[in-house]
ZADO-1210 file (C-alpha; in nm, 4 decimals, padded with zeros to 6 digits):
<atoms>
<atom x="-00.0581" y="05.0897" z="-07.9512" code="UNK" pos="1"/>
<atom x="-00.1902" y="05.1953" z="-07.6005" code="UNK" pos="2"/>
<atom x="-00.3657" y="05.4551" z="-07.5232" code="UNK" pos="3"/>
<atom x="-00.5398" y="05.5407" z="-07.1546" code="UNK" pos="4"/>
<atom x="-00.7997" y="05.7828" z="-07.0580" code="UNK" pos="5"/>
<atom x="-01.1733" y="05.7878" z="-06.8845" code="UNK" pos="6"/>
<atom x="-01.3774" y="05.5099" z="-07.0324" code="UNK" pos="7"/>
<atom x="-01.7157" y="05.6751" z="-06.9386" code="UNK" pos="8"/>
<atom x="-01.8949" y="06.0030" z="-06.9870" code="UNK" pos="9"/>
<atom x="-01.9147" y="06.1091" z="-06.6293" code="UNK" pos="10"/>
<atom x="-01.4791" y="06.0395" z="-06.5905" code="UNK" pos="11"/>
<atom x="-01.4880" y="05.8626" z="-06.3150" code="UNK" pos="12"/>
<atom x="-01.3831" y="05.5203" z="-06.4582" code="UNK" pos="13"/>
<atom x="-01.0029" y="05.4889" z="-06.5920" code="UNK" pos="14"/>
<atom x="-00.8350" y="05.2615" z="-06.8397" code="UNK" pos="15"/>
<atom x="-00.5706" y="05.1890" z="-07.0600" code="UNK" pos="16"/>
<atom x="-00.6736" y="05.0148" z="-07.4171" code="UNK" pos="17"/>
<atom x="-00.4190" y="04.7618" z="-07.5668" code="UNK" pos="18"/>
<atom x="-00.4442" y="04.7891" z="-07.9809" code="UNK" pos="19"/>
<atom x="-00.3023" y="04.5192" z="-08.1256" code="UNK" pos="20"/>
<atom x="-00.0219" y="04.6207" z="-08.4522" code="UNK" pos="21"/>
<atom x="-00.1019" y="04.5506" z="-08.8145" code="UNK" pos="22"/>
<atom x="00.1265" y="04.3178" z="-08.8193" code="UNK" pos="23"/>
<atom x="00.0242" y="04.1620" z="-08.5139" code="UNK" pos="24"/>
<atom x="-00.3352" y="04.1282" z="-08.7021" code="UNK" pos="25"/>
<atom x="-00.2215" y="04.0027" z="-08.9558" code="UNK" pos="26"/>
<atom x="-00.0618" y="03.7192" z="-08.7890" code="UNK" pos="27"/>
<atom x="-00.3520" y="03.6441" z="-08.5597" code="UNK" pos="28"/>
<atom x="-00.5345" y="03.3235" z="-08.5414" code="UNK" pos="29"/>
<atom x="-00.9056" y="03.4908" z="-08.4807" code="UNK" pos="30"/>
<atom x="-01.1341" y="03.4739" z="-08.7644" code="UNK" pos="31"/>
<atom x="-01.3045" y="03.8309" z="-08.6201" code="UNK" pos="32"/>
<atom x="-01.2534" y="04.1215" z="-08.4065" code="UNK" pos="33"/>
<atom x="-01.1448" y="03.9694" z="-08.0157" code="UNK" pos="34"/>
<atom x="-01.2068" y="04.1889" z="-07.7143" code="UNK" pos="35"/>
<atom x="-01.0523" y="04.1399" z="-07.3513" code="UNK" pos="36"/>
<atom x="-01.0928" y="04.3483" z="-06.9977" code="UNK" pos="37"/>
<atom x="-00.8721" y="04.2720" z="-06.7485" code="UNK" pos="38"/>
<atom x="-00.9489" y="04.3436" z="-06.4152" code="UNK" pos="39"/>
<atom x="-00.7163" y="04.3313" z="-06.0713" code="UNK" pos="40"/>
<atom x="-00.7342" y="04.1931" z="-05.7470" code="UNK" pos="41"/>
<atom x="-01.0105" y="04.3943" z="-05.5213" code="UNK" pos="42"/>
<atom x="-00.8099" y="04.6769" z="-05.3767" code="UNK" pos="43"/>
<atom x="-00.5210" y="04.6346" z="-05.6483" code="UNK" pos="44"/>
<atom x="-00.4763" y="04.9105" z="-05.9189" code="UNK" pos="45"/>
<atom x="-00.5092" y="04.7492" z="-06.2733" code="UNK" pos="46"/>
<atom x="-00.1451" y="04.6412" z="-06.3286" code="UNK" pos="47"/>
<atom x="-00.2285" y="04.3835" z="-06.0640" code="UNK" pos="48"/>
<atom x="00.0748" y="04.2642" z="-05.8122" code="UNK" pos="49"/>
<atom x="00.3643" y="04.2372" z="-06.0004" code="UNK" pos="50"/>
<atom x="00.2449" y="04.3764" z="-06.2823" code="UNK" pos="51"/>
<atom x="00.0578" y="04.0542" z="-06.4034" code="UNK" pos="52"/>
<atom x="-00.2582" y="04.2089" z="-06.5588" code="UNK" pos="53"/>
<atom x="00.0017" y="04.4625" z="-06.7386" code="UNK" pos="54"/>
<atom x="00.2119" y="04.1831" z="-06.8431" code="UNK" pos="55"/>
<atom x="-00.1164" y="03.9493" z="-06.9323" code="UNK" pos="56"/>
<atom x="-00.2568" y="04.2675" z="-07.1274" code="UNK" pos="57"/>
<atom x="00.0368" y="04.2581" z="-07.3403" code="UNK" pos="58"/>
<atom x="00.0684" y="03.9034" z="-07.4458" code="UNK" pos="59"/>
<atom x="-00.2758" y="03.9147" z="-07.5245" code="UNK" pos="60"/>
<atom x="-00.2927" y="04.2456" z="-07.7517" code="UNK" pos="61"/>
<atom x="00.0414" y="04.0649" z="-07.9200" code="UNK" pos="62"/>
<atom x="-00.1917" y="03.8056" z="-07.9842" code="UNK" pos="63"/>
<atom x="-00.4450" y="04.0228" z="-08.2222" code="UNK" pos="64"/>
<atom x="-00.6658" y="04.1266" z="-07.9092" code="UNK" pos="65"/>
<atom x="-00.7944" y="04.4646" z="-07.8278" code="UNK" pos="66"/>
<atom x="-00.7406" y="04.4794" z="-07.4269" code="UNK" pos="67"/>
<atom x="-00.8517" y="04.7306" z="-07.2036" code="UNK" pos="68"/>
<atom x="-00.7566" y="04.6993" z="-06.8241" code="UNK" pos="69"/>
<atom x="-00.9757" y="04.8897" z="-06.6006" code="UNK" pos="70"/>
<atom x="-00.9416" y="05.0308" z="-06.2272" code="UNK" pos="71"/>
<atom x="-01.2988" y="05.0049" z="-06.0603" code="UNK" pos="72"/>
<atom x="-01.4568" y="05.3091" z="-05.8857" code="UNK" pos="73"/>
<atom x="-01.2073" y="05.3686" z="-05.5819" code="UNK" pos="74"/>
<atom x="-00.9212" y="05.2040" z="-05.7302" code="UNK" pos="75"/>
<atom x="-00.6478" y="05.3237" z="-05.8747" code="UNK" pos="76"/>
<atom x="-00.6601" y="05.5699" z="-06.0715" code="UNK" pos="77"/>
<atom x="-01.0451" y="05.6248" z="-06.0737" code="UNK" pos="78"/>
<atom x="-01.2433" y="05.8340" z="-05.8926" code="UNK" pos="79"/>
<atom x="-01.3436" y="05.7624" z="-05.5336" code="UNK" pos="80"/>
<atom x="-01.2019" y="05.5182" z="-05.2237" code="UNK" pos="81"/>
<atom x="-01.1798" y="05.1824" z="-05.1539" code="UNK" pos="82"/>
<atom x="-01.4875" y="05.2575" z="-04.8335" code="UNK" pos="83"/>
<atom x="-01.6684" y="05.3237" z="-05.1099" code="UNK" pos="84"/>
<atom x="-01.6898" y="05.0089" z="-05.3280" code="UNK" pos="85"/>
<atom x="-01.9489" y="04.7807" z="-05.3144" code="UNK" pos="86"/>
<atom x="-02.0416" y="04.4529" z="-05.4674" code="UNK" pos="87"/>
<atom x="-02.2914" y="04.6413" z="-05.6791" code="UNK" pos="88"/>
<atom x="-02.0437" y="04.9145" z="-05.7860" code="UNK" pos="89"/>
<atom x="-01.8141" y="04.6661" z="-05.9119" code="UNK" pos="90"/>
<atom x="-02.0594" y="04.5159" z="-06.0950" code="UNK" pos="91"/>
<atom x="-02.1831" y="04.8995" z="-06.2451" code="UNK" pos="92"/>
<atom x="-01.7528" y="04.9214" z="-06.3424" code="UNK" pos="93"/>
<atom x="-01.8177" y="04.5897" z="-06.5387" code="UNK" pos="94"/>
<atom x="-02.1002" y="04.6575" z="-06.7309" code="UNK" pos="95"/>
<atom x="-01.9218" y="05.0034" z="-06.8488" code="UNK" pos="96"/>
<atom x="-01.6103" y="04.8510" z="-06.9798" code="UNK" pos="97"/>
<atom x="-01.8017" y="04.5843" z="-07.1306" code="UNK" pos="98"/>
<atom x="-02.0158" y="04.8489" z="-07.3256" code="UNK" pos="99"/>
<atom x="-01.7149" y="05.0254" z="-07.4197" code="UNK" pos="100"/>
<atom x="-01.5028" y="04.7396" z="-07.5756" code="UNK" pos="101"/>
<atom x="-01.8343" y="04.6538" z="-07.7319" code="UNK" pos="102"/>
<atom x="-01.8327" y="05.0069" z="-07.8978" code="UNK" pos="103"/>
<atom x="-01.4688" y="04.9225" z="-08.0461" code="UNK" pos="104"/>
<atom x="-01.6508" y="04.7041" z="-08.3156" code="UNK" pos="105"/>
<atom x="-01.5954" y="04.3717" z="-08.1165" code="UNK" pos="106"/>
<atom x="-01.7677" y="04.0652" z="-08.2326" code="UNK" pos="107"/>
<atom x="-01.6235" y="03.8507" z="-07.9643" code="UNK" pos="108"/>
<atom x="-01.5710" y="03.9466" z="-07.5701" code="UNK" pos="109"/>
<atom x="-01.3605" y="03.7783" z="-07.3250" code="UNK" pos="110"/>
<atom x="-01.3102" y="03.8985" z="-06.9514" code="UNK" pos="111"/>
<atom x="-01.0354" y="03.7857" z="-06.7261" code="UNK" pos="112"/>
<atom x="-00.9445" y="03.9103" z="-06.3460" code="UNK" pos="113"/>
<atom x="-00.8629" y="03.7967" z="-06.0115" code="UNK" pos="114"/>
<atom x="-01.0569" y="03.6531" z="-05.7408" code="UNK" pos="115"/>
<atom x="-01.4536" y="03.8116" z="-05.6785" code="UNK" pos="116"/>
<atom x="-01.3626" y="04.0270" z="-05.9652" code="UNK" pos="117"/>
<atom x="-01.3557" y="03.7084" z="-06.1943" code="UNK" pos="118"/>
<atom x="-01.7129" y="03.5722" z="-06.0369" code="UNK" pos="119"/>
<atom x="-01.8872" y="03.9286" z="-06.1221" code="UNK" pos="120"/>
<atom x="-01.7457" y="03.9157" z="-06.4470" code="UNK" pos="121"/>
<atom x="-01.9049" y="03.5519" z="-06.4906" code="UNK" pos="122"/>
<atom x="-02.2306" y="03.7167" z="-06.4461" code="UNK" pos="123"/>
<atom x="-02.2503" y="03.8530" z="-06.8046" code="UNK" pos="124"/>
<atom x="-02.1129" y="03.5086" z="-06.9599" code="UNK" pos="125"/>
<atom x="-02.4222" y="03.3464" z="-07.1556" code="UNK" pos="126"/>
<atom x="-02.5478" y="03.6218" z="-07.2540" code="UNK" pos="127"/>
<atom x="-02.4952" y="03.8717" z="-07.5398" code="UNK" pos="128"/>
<atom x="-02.2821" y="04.0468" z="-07.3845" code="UNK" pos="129"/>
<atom x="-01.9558" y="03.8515" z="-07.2971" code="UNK" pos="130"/>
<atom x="-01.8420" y="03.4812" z="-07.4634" code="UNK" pos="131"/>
<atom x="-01.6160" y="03.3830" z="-07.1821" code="UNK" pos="132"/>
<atom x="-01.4330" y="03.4535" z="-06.9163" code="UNK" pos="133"/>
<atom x="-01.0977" y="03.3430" z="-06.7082" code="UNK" pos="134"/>
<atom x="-01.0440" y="03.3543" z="-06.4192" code="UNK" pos="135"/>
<atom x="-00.7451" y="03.2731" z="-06.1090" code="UNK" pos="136"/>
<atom x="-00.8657" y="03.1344" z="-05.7432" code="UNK" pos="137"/>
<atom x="-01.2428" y="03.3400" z="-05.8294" code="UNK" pos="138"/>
<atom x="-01.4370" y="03.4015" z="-05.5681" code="UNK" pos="139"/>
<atom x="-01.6917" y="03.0891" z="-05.4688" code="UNK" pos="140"/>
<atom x="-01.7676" y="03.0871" z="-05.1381" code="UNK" pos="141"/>
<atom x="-02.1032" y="03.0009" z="-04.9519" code="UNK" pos="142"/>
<atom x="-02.2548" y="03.3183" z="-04.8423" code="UNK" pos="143"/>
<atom x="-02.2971" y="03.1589" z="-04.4654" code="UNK" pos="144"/>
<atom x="-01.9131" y="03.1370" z="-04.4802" code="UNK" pos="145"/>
<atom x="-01.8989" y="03.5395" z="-04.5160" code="UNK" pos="146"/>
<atom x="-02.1375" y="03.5464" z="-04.2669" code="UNK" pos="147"/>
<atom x="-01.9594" y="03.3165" z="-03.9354" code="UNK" pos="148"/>
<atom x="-01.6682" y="03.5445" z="-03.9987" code="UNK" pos="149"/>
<atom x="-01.8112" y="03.9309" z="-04.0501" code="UNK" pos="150"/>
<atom x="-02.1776" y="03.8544" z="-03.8496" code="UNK" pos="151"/>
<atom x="-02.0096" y="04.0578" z="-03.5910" code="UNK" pos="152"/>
<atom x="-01.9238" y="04.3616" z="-03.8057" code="UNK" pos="153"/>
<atom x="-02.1633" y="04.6739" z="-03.7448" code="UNK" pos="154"/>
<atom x="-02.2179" y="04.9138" z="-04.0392" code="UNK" pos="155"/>
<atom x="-01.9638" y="05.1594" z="-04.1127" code="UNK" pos="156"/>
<atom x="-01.5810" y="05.2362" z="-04.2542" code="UNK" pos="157"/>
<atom x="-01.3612" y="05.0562" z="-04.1153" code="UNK" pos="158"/>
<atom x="-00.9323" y="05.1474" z="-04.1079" code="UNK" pos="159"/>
<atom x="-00.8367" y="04.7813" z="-04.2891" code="UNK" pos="160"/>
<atom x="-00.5435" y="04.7541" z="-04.0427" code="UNK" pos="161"/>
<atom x="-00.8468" y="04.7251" z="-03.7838" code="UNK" pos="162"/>
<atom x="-01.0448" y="04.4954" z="-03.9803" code="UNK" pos="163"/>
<atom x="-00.7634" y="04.2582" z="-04.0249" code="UNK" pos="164"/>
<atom x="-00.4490" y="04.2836" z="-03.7932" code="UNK" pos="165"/>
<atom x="-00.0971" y="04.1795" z="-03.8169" code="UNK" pos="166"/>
<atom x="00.2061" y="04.2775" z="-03.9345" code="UNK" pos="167"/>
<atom x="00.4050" y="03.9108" z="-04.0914" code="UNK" pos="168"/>
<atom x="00.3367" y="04.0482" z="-04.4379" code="UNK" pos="169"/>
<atom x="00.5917" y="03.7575" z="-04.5593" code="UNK" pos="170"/>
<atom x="00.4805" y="03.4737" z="-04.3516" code="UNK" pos="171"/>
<atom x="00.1271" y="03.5972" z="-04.2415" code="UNK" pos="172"/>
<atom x="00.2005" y="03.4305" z="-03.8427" code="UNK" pos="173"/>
<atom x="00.0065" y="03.6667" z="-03.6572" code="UNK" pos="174"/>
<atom x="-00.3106" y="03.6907" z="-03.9053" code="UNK" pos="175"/>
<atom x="-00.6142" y="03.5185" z="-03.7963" code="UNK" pos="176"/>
<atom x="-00.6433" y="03.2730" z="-04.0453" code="UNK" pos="177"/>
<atom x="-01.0150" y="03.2659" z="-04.1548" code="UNK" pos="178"/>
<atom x="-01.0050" y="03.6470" z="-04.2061" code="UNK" pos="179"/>
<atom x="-00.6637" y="03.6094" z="-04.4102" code="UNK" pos="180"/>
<atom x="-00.8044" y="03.3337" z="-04.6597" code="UNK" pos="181"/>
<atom x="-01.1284" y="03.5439" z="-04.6429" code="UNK" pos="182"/>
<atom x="-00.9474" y="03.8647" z="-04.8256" code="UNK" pos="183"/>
<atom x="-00.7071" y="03.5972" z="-05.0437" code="UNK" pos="184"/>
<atom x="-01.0545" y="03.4835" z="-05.1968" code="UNK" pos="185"/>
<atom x="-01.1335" y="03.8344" z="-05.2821" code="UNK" pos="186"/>
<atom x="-00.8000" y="03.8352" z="-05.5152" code="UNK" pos="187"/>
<atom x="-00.6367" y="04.1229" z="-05.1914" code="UNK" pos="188"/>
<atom x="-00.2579" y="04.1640" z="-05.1314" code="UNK" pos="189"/>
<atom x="-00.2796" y="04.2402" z="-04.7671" code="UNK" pos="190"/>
<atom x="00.0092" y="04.4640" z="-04.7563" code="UNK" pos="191"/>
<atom x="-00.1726" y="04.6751" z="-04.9998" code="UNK" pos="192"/>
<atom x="-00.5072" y="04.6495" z="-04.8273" code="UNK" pos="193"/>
<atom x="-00.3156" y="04.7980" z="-04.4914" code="UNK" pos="194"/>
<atom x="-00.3353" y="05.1968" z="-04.5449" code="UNK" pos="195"/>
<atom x="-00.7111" y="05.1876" z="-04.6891" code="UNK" pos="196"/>
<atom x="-01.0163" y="05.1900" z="-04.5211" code="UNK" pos="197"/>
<atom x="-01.3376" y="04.9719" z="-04.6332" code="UNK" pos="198"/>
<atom x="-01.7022" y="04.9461" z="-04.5921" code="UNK" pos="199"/>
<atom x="-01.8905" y="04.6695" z="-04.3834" code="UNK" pos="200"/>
<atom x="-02.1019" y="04.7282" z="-04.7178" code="UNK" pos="201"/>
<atom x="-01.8767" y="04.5258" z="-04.9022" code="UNK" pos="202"/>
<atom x="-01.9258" y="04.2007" z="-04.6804" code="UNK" pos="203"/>
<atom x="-02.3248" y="04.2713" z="-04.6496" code="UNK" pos="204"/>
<atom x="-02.3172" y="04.2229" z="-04.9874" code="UNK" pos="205"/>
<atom x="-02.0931" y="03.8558" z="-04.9911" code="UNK" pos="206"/>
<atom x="-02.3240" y="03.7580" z="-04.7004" code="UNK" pos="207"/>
<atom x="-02.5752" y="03.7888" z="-04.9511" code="UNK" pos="208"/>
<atom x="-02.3983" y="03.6571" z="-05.2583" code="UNK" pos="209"/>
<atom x="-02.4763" y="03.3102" z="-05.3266" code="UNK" pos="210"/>
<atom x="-02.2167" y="03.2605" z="-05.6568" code="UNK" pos="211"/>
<atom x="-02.3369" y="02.8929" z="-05.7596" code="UNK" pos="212"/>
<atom x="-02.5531" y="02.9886" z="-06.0140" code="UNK" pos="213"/>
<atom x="-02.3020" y="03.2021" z="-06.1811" code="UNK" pos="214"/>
<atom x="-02.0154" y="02.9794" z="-06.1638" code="UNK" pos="215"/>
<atom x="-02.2653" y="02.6664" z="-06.3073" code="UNK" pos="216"/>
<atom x="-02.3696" y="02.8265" z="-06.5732" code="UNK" pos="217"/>
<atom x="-02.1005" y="02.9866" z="-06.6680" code="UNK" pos="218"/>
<atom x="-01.8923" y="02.6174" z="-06.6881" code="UNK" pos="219"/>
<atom x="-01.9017" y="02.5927" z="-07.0636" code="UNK" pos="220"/>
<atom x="-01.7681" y="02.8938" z="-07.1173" code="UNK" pos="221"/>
<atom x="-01.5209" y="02.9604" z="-06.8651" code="UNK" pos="222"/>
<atom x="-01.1390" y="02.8943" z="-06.7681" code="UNK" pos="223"/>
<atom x="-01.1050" y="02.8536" z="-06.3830" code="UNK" pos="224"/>
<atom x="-00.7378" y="02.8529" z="-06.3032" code="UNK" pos="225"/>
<atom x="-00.5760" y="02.7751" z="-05.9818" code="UNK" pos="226"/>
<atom x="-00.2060" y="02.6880" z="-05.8062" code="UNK" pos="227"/>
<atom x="-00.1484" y="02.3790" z="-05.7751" code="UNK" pos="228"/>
<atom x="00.1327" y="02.3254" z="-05.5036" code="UNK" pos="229"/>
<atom x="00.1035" y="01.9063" z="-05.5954" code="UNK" pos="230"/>
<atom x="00.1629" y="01.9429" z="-05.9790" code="UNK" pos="231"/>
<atom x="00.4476" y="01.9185" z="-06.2116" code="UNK" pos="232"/>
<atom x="00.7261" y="02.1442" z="-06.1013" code="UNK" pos="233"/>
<atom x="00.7101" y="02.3686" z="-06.4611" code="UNK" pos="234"/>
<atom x="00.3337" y="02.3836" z="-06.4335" code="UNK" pos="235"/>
<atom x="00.1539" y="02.3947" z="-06.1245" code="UNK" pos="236"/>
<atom x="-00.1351" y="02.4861" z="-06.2944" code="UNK" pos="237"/>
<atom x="-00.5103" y="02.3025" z="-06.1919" code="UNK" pos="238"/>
<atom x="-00.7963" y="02.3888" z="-06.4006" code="UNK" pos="239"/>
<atom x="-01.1285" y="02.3901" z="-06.2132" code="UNK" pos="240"/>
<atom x="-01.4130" y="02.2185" z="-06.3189" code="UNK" pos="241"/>
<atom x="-01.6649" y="02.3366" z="-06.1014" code="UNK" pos="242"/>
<atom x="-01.9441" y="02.0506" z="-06.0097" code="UNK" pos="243"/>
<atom x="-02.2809" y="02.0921" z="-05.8385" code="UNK" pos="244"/>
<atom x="-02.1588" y="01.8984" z="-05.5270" code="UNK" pos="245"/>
<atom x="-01.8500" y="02.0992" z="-05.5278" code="UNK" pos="246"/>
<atom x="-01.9227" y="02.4539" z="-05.6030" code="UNK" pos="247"/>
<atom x="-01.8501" y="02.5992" z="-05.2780" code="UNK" pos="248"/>
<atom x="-01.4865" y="02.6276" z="-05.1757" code="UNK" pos="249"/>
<atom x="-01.2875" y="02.5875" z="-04.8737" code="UNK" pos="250"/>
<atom x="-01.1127" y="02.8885" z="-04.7091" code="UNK" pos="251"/>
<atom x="-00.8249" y="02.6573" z="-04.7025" code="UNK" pos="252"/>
<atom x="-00.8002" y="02.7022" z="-05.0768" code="UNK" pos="253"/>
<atom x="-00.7111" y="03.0408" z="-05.0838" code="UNK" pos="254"/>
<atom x="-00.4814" y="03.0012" z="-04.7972" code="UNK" pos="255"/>
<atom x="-00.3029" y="02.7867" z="-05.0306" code="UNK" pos="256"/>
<atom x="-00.3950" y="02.7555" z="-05.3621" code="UNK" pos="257"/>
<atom x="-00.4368" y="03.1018" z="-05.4692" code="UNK" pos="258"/>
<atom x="-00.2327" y="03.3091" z="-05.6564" code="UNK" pos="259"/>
<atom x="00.1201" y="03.2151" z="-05.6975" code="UNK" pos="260"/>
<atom x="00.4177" y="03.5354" z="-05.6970" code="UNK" pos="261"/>
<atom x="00.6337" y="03.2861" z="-05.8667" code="UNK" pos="262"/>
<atom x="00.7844" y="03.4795" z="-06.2485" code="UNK" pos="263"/>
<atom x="00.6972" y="03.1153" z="-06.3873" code="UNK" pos="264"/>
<atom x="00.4275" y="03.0485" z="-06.2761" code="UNK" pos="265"/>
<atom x="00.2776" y="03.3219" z="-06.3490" code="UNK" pos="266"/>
<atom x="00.4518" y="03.3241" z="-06.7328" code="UNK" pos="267"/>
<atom x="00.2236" y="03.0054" z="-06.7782" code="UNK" pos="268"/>
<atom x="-00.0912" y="03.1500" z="-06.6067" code="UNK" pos="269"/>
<atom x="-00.0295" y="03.4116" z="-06.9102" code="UNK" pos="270"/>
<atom x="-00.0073" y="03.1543" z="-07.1750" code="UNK" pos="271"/>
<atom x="-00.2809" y="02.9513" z="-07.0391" code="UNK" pos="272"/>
<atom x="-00.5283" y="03.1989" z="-07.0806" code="UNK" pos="273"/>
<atom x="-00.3840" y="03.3130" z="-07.4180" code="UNK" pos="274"/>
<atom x="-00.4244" y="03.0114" z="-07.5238" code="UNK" pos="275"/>
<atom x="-00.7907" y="02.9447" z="-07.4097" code="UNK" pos="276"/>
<atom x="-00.9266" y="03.2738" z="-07.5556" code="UNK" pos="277"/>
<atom x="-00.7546" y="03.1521" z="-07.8733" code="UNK" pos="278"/>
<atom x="-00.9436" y="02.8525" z="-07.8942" code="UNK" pos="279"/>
<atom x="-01.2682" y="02.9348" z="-07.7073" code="UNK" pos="280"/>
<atom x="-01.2846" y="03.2434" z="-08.0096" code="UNK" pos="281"/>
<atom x="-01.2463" y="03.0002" z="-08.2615" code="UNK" pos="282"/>
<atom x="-01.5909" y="02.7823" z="-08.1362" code="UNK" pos="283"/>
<atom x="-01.9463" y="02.8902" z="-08.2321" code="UNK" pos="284"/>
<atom x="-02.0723" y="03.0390" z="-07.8846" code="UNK" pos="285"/>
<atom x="-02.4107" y="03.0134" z="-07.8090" code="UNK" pos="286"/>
<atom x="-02.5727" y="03.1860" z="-07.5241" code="UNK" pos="287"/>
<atom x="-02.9204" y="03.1717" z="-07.3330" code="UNK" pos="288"/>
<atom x="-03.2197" y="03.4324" z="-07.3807" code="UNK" pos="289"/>
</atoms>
């Protein structure tokens, strides 16, 4: 059953809740009552570029989950503009889904999204509030990287055409390259991000934003998921294992190892993190005080 409406009292955030059948409960491998939010890309609405968080939403509720996909404040179809996101409203969107799957009579919580959107959601992992998250090409850049490419940036809104210029929407030619992998590691679809405006808000915070500690301690409990371009041709799929001397990621890895807009690809993507929540659910999950 879905079912969509504002998710918090002052209707500004929107959703859509995936219930899982009876008979799809009763064929489910969880022992208790599994939770998942799904968010987008930054910029994206919730169905994500071709439709993968919709898709992902449904193989999950078929699964025995209840699923609700969110749009963040100035997404979608929630209140307010893209100039008006920052880091720490994202993080504000977060915390209110995760209260309101809690509400549903969840014992366990999973989160899943796209690029920085998957990092902010690994700030609630190890504690009470979420068990686990996935998560495709997240976010982990060094906070100095942000900084050599925006330092220039004065405060203000910005038209995103401006920001980042070119017109190669297929082949991304006349992009400057640093900028391009810049936005890929946010989880943006550049053709979608041309039209909006944004805040120099939004990279004041990432200049700030040092993700190790998040991504560390969230390794135990987390499924980092990335295309592979060298791995078998019906997979293509690398898990990350992030590593203290590693943490940090190239620019060149979004450029090329981020999200794939290949049907299978994506299909196993799906499965993969199916599959992990179905395991990961089944494990006694301990987190810090």
């Amino acid at each position: 059953m879905v079912s969509q409406g504002w998710i918090d009292s002052q209707g500004q955030l929107f959703g859509v809740v995936h219930r899982p059948n009876e008979y799809e409960l009763k064929n489910t491998n969880y022992k208790s009552p599994v939770g998942v939010i799904l968010m987008a890309g930054f910029s994206l609405s919730m169905c994500d570029v071709d439709y993968f968080m919709s898709k992902l939403a449904r193989h999950l509720a078929k699964n025995g989950s209840l699923v609700l996909q969110i749009d963040p404040y100035g997404h979608g179809d929630s209140e307010g503009n893209l100039e008006d996101v920052t880091v720490d409203t994202l993080r504000r969107d977060i915390n209110t889904a995760i209260e309101y799957v809690r509400s549903q009579g969840i014992d366990k919580l999973y989160c899943a999204g796209r690029g920085l959107n998957a990092t902010l959601m690994a700030e609630y992992v190890n504690t009470s509030k979420v068990n686990g998250v996935a998560g495709i090409a997240p976010y982990c850049l060094n906070a100095d990287q942000v900084l050599n490419i925006w330092h220039k940036t004065k405060c203000g809104i910005y038209d995103c055409a401006d920001i980042i210029a070119g017109r190669d929407y297929r082949n991304a030619t006349d992009f400057e390259e640093d900028k391009l992998s810049f936005f890929y590691a946010l989880g943006v679809r550049i053709r979608n991000l041309h039209g909006q405006k944004i805040s120099a808000k939004i990279f004041e915070g990432l200049m700030r934003y040092e993700v190790k500690e998040t991504i560390l301690k969230s390794t135990h409990n987390s499924c980092w998921l990335f295309y592979d371009k060298n791995g078998t041709e019906n997979q293509q799929i690398h898990q990350w294992q992030p590593t203290e001397k590693d943490i940090y990621l190239s620019l060149d890895t979004y450029m090329h190892n981020g999200f794939r807009r290949d049907p299978l690809w994506q299909h196993n993507v799906m499965q993969k993190i199916c599959m992990w929540i179905t395991e990961h659910s089944q494990c006694d999950v301990t987190w810090e005080a």
